[in-house]
N, CA, C and O atoms as a Tinker XYZ file with bonds, in Angstrom:
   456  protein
     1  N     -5.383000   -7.719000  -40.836000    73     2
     2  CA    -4.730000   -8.323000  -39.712000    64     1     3
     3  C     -5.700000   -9.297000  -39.059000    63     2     4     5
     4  O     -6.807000   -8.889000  -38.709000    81     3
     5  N     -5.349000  -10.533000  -38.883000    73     3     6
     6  CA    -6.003000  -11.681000  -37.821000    64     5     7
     7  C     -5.855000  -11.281000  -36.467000    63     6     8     9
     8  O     -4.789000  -10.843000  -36.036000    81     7
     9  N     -6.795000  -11.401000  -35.833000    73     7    10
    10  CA    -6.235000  -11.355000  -33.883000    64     9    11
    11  C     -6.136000  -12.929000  -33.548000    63    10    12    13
    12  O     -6.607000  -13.724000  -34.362000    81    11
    13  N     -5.764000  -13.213000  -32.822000    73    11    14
    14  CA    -6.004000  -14.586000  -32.076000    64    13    15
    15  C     -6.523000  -14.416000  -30.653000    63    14    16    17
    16  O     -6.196000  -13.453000  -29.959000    81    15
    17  N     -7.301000  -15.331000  -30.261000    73    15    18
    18  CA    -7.359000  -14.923000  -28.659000    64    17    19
    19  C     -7.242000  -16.369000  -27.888000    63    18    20    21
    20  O     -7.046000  -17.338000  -28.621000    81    19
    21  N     -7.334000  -16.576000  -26.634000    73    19    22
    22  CA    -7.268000  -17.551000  -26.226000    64    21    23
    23  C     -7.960000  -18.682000  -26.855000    63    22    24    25
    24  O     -7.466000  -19.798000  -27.022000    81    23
    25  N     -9.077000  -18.330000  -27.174000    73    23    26
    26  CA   -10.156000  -19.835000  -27.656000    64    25    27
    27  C     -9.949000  -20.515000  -28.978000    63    26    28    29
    28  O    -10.406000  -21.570000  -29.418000    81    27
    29  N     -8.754000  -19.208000  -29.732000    73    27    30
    30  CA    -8.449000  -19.577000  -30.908000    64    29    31
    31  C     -7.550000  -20.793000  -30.814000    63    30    32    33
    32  O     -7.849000  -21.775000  -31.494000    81    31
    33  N     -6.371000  -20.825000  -29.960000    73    31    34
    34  CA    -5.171000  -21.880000  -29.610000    64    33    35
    35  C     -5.364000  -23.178000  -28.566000    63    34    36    37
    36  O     -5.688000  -22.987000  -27.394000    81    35
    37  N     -5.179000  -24.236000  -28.999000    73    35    38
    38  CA    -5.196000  -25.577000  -28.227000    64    37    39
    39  C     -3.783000  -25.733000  -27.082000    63    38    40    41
    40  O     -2.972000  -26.612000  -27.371000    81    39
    41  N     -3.579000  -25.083000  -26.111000    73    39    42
    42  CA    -2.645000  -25.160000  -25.363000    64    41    43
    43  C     -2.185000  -26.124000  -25.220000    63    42    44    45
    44  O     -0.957000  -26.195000  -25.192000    81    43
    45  N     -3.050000  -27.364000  -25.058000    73    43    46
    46  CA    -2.903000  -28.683000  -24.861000    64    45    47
    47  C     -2.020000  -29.283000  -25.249000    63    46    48    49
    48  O     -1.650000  -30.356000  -24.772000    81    47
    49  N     -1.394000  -28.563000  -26.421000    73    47    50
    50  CA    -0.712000  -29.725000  -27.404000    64    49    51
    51  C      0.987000  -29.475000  -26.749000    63    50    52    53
    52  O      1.875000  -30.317000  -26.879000    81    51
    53  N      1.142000  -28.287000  -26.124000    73    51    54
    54  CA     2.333000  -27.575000  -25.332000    64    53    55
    55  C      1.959000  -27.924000  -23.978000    63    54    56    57
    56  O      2.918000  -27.872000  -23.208000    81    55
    57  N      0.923000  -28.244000  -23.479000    73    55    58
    58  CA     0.880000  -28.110000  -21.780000    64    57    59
    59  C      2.426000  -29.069000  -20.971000    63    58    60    61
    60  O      3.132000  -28.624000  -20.067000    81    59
    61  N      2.560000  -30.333000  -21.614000    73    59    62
    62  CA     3.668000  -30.919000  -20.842000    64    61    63
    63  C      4.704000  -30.942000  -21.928000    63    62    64    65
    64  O      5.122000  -32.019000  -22.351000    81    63
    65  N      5.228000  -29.535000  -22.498000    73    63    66
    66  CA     6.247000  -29.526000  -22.842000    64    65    67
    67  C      7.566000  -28.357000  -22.041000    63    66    68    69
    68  O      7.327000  -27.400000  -21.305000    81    67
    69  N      8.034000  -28.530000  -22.200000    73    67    70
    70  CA     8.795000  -26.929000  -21.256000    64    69    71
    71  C      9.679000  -26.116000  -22.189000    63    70    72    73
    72  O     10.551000  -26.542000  -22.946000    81    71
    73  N      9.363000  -25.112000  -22.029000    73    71    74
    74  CA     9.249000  -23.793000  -22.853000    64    73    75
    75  C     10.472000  -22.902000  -22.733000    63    74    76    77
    76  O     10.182000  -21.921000  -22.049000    81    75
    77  N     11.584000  -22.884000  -23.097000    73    75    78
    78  CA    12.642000  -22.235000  -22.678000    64    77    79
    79  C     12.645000  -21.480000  -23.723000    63    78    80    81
    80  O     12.688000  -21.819000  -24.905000    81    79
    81  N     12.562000  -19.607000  -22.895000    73    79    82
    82  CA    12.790000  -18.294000  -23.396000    64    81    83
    83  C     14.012000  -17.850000  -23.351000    63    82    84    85
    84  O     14.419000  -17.404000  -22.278000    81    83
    85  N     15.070000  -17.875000  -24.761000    73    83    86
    86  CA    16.014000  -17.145000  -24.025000    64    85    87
    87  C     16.053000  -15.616000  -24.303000    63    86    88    89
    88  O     15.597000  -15.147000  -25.346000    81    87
    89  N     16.352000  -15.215000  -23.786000    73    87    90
    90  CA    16.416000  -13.342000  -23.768000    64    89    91
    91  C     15.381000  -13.118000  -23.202000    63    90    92    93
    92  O     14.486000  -13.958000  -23.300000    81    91
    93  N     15.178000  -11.977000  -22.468000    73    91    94
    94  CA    14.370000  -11.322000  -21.811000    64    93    95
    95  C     14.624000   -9.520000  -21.565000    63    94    96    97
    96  O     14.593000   -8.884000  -20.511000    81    95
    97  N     14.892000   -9.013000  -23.071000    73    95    98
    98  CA    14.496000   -7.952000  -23.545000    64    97    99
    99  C     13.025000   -7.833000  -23.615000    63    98   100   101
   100  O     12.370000   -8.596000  -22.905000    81    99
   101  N     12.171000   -6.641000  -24.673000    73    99   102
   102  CA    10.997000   -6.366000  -25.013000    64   101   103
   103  C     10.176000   -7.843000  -24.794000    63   102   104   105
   104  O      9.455000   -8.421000  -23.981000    81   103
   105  N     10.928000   -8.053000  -26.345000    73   103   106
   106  CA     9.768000   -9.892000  -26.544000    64   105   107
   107  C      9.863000  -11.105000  -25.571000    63   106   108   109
   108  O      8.952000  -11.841000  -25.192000    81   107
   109  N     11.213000  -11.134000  -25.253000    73   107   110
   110  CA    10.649000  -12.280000  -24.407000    64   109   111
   111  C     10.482000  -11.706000  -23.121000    63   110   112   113
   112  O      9.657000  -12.411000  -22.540000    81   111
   113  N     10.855000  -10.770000  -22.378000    73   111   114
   114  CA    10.046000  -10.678000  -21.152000    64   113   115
   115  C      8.141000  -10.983000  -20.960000    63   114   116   117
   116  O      7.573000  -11.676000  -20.116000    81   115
   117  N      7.481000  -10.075000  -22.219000    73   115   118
   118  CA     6.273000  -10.368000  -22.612000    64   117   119
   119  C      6.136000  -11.658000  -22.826000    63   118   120   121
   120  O      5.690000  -12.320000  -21.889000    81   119
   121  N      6.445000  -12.285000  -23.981000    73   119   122
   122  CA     6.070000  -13.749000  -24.552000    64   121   123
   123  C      6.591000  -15.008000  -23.139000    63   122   124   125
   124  O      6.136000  -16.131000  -22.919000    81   123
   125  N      7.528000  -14.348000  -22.512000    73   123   126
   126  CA     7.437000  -15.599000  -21.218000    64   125   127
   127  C      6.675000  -15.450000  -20.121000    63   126   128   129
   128  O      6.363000  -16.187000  -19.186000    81   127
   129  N      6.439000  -14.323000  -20.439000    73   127   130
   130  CA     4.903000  -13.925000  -18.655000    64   129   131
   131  C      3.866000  -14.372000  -19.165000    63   130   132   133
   132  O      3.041000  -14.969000  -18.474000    81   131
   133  N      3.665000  -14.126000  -20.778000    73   131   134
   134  CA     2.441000  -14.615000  -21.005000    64   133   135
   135  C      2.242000  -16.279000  -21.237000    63   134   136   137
   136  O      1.250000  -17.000000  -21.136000    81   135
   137  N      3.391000  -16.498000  -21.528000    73   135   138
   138  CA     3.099000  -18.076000  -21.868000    64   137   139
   139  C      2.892000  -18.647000  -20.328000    63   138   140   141
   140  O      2.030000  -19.511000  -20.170000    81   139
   141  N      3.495000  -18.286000  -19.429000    73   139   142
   142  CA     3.732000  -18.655000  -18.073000    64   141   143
   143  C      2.035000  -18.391000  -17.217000    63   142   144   145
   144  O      1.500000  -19.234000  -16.497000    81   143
   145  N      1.644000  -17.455000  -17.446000    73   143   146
   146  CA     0.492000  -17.099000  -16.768000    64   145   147
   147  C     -0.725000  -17.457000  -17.180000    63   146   148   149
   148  O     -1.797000  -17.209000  -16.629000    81   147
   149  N     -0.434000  -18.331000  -18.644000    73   147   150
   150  CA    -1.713000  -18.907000  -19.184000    64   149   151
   151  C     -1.287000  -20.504000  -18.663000    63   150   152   153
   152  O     -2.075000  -21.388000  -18.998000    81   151
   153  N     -0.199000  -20.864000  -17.941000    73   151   154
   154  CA    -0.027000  -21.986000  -17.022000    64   153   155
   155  C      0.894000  -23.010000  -17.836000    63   154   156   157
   156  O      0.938000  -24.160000  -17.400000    81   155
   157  N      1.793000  -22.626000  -19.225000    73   155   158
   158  CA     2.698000  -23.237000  -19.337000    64   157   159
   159  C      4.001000  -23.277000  -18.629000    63   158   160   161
   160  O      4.406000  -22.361000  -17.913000    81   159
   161  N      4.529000  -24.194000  -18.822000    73   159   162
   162  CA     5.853000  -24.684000  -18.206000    64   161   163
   163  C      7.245000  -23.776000  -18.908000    63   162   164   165
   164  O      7.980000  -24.217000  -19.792000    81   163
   165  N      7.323000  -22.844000  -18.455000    73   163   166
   166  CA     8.546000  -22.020000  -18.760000    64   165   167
   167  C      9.760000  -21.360000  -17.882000    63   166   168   169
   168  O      9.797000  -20.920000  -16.732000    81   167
   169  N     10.815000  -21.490000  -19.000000    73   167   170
   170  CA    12.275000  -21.039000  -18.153000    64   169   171
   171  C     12.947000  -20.108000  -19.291000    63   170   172   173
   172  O     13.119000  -20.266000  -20.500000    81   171
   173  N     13.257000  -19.058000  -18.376000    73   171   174
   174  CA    14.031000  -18.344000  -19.179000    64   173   175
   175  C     15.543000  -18.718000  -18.920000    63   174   176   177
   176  O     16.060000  -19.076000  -17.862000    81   175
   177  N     16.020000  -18.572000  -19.953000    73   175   178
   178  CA    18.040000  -18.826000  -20.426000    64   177   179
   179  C     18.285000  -17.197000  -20.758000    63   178   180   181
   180  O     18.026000  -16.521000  -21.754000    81   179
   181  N     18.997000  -16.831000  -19.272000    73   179   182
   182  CA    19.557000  -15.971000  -19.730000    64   181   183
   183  C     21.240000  -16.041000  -19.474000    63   182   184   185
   184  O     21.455000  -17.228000  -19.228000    81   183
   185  N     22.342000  -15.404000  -19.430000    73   183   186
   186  CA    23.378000  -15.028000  -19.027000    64   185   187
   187  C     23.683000  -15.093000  -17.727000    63   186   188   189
   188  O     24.038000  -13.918000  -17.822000    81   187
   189  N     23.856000  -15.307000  -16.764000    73   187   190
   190  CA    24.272000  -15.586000  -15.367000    64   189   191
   191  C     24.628000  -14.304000  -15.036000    63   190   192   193
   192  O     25.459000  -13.876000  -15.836000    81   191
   193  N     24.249000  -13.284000  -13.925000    73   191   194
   194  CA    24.935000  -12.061000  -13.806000    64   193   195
   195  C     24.461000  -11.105000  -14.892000    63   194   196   197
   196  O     24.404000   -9.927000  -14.541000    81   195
   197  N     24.074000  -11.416000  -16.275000    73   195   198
   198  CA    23.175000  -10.072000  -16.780000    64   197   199
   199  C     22.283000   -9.302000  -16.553000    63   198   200   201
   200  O     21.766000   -9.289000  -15.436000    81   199
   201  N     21.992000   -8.709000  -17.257000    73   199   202
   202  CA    21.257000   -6.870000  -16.567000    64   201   203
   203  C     20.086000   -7.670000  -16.432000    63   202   204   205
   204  O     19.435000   -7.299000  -15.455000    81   203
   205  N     19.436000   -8.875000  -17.200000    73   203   206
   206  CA    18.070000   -8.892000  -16.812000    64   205   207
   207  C     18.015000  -10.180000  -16.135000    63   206   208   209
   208  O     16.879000  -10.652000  -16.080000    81   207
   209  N     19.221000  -11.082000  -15.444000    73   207   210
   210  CA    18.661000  -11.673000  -14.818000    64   209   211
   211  C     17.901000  -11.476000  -13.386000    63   210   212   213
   212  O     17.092000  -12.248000  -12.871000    81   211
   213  N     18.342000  -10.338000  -12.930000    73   211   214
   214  CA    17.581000   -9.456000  -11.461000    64   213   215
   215  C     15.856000   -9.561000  -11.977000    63   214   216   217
   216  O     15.063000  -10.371000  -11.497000    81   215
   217  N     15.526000   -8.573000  -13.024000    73   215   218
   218  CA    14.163000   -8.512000  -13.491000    64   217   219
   219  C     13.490000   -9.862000  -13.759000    63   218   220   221
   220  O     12.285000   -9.994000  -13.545000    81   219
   221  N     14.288000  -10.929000  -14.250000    73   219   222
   222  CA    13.155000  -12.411000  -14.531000    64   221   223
   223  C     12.944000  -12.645000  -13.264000    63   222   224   225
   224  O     11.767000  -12.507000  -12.932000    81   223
   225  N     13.902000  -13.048000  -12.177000    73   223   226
   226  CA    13.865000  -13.294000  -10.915000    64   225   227
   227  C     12.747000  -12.509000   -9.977000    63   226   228   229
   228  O     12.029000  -12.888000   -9.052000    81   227
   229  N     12.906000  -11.420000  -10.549000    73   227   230
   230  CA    11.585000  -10.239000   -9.240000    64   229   231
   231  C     10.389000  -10.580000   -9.957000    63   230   232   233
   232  O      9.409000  -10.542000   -9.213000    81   231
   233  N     10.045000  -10.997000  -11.495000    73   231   234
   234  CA     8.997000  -11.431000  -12.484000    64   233   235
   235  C      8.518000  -12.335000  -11.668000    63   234   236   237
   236  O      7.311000  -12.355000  -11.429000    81   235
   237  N      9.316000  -13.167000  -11.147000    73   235   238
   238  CA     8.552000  -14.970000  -10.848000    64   237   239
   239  C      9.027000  -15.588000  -11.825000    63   238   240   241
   240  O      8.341000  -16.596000  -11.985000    81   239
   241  N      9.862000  -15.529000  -12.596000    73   239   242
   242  CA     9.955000  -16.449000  -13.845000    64   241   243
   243  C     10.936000  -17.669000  -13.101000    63   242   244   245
   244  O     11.354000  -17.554000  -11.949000    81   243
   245  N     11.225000  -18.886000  -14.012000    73   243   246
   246  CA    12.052000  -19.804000  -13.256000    64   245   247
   247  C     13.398000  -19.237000  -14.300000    63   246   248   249
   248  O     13.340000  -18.942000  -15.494000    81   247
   249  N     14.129000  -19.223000  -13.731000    73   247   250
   250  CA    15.198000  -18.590000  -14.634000    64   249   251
   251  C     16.553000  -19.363000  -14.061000    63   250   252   253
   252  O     16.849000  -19.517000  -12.876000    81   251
   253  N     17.361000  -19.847000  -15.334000    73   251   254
   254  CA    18.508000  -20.713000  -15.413000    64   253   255
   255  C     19.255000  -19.910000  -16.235000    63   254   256   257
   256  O     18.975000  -18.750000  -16.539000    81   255
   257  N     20.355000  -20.636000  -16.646000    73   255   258
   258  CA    21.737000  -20.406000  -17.529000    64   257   259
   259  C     21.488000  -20.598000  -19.118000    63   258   260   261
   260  O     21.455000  -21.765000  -19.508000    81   259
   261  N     21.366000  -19.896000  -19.769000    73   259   262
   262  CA    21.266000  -20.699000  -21.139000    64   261   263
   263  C     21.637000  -21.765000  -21.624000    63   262   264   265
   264  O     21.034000  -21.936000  -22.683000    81   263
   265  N     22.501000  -22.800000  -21.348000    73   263   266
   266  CA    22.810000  -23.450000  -21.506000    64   265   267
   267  C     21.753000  -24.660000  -20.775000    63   266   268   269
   268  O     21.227000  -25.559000  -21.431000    81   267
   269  N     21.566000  -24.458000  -19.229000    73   267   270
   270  CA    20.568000  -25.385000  -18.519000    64   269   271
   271  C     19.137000  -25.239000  -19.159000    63   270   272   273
   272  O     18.275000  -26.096000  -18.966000    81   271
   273  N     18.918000  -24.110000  -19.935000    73   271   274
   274  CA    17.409000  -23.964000  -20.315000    64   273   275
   275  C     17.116000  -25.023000  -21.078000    63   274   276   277
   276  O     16.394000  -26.014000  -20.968000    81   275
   277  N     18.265000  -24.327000  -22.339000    73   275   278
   278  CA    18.404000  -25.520000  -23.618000    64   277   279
   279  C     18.167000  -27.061000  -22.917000    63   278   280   281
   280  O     17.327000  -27.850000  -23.348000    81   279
   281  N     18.759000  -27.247000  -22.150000    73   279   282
   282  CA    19.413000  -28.619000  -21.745000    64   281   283
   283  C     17.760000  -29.018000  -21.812000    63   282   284   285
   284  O     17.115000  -29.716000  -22.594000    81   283
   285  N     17.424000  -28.288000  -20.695000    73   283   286
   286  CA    16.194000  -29.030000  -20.325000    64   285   287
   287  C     14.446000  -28.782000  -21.052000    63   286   288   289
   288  O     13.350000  -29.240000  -20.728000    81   287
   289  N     14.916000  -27.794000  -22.197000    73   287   290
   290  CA    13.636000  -27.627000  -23.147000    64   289   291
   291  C     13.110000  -28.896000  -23.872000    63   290   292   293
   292  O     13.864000  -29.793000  -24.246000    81   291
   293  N     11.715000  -28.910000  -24.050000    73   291   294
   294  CA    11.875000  -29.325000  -25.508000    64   293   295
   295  C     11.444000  -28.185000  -26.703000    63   294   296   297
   296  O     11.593000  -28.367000  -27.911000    81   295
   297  N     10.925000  -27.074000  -26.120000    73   295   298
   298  CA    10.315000  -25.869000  -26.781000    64   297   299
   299  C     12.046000  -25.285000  -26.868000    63   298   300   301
   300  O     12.710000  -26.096000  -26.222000    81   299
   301  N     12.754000  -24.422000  -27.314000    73   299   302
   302  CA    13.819000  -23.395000  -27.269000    64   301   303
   303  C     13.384000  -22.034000  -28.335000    63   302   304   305
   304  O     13.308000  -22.110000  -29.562000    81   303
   305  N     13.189000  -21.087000  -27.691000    73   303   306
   306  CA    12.266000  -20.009000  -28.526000    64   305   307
   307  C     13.140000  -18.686000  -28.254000    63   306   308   309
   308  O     12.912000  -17.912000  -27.324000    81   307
   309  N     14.185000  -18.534000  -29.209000    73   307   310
   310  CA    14.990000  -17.415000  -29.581000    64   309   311
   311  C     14.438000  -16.275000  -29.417000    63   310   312   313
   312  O     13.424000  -16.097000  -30.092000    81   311
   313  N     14.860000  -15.195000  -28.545000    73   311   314
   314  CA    14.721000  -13.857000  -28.560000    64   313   315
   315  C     15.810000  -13.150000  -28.661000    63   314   316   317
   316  O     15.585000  -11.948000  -28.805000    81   315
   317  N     16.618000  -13.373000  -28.644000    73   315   318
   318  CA    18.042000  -12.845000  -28.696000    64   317   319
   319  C     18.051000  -11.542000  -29.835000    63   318   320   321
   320  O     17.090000  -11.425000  -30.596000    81   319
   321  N     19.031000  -10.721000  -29.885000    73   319   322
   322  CA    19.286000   -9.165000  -30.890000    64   321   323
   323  C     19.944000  -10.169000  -31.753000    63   322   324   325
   324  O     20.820000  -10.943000  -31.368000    81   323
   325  N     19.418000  -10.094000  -33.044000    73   323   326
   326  CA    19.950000  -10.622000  -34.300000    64   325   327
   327  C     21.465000  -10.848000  -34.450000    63   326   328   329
   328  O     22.028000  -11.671000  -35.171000    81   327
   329  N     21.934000  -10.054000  -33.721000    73   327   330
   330  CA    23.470000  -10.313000  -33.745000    64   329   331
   331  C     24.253000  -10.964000  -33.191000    63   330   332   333
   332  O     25.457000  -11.027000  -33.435000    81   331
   333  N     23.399000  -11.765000  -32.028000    73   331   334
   334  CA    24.384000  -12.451000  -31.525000    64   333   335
   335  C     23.386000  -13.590000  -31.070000    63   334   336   337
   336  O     23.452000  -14.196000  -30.001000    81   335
   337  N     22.343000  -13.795000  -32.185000    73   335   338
   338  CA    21.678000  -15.125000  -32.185000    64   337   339
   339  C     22.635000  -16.444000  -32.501000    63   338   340   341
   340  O     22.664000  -17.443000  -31.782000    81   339
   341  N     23.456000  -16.249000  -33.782000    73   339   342
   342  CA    24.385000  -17.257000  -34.013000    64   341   343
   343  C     25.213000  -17.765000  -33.368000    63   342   344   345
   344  O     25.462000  -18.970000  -33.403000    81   343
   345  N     25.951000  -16.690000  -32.460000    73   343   346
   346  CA    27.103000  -17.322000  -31.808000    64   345   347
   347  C     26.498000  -17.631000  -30.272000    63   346   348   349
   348  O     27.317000  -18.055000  -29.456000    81   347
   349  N     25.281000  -17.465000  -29.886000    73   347   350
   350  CA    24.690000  -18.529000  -28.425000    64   349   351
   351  C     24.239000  -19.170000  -28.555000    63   350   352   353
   352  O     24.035000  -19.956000  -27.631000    81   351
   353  N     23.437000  -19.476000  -30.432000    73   351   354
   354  CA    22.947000  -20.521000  -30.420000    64   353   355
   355  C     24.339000  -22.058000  -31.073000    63   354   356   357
   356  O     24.490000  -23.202000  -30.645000    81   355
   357  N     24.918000  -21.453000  -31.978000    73   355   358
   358  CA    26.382000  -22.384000  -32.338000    64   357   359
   359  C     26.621000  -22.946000  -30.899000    63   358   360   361
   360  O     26.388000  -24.127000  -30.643000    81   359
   361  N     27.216000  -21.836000  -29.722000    73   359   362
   362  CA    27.976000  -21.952000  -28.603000    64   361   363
   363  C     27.200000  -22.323000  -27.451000    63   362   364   365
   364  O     27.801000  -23.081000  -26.690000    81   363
   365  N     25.984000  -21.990000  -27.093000    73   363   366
   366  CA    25.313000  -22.129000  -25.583000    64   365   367
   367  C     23.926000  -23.356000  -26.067000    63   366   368   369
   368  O     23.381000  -23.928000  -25.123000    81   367
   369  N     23.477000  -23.661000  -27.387000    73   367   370
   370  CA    22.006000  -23.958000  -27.297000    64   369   371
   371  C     22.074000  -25.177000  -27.879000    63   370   372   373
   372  O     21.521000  -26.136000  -27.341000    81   371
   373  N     22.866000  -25.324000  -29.235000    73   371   374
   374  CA    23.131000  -26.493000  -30.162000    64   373   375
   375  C     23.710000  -27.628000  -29.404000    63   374   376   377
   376  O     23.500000  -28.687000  -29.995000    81   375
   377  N     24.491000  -27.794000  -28.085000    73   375   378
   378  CA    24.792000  -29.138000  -27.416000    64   377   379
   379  C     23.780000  -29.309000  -27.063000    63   378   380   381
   380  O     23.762000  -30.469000  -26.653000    81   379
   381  N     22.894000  -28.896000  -26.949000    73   379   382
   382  CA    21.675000  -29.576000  -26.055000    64   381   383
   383  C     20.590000  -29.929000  -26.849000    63   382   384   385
   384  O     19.615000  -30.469000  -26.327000    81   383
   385  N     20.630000  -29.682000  -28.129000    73   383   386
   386  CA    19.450000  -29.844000  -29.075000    64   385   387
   387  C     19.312000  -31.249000  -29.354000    63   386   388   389
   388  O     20.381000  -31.857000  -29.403000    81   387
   389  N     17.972000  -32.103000  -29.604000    73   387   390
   390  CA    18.119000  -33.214000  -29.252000    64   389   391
   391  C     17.206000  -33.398000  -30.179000    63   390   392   393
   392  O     16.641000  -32.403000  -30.633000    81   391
   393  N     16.766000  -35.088000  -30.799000    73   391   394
   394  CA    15.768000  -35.228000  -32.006000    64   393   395
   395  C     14.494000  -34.801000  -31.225000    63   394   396   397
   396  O     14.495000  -34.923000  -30.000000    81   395
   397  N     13.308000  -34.261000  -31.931000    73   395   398
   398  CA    12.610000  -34.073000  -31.565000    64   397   399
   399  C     12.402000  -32.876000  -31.210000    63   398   400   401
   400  O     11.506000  -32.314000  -31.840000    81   399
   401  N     13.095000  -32.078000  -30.143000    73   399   402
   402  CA    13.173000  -30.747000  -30.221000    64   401   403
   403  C     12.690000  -29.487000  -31.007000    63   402   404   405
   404  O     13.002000  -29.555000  -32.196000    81   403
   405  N     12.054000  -28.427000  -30.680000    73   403   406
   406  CA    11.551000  -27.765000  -31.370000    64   405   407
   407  C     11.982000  -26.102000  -31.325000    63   406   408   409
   408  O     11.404000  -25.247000  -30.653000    81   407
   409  N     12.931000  -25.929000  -32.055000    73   407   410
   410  CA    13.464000  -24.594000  -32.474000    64   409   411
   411  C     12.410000  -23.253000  -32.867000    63   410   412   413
   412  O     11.612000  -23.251000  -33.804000    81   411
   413  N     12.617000  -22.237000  -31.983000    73   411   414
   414  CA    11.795000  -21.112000  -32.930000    64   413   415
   415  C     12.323000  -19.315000  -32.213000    63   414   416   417
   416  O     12.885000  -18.789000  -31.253000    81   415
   417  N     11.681000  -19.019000  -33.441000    73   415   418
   418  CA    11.868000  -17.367000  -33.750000    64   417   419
   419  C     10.870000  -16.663000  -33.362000    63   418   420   421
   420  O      9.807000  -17.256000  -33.541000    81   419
   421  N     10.772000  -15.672000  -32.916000    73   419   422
   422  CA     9.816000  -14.233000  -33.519000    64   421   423
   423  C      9.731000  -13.803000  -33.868000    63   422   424   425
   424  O      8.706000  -13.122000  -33.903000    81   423
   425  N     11.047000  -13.624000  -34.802000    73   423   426
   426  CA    11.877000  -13.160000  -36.589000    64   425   427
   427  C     12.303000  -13.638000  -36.598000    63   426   428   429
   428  O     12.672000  -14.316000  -35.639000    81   427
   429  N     12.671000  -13.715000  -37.833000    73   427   430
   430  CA    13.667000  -14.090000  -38.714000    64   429   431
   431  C     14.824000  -13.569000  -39.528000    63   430   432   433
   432  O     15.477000  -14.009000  -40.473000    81   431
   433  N     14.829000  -12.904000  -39.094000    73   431   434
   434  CA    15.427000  -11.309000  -40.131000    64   433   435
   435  C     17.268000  -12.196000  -39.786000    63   434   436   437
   436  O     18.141000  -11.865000  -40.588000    81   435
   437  N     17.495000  -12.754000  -39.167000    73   435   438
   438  CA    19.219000  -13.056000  -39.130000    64   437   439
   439  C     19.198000  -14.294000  -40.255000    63   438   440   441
   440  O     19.928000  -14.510000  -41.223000    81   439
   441  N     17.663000  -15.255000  -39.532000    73   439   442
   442  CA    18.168000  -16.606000  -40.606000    64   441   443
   443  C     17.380000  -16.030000  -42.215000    63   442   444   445
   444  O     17.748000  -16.687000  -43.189000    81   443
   445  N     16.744000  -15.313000  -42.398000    73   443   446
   446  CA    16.091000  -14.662000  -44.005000    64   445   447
   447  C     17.294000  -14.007000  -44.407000    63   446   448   449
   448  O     17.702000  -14.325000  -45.525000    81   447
   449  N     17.973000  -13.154000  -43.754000    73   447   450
   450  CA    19.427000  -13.034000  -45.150000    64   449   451
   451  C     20.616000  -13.159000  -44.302000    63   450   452   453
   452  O     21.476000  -12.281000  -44.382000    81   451
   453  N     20.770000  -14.153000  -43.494000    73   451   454
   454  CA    22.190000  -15.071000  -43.244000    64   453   455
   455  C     23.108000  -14.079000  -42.589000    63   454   456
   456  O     24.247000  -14.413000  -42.263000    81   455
């Protein structure tokens, strides 16, 4: 196993990009405090009225609509339960995806066997 630690990663190359987490289960509650507290620009997309938009909000996180996250990312970094990655990203994430834009996972396990 590799570790990484801070001195390993060039933040720089993300500092003026904005970082939209959507979900804020296990991984992204973690992966958006941490990206956030090492002083990137992040928003979580969650559901309006879901169970965890109370918890991003008491976090400090800047927290929007999934749809406004997307809008305004250029980072969009999927956390979502494998099952219903497709139909928020088809329905809430894909109008807003724009050239340039940069899509990502923390698995893969929905897009590795479809």
């Amino acid at each position: 196993m590799k570790m990484y630690y801070d001195d390993d990663v060039d933040a720089e190359v993300v500092a003026d990009k904005t970082i939209a987490v959507i979900g804020y289960g296990s991984q992204g509650r973690g992966q958006s405090r941490n990206m956030a507290d090492s002083g990137l620009n992040v928003i979580v997309g969650l559901r309006e009225g879901g169970s965890s938009w109370q918890k991003a909000v008491d976090d400090g996180m800047n927290v929007k609509t999934i749809e406004e996250a997307a809008e305004a990312a250029d980072i969009i970094h999927i956390l979502l339960p494998d099952e219903t990655q497709e139909k928020v990203y088809k329905e809430q994430i894909a109008p807003y995806v724009e050239a340039g834009n940069t899509i990502s996972f923390s698995h893969g396990y929905n897009i590795h066997f479809g």
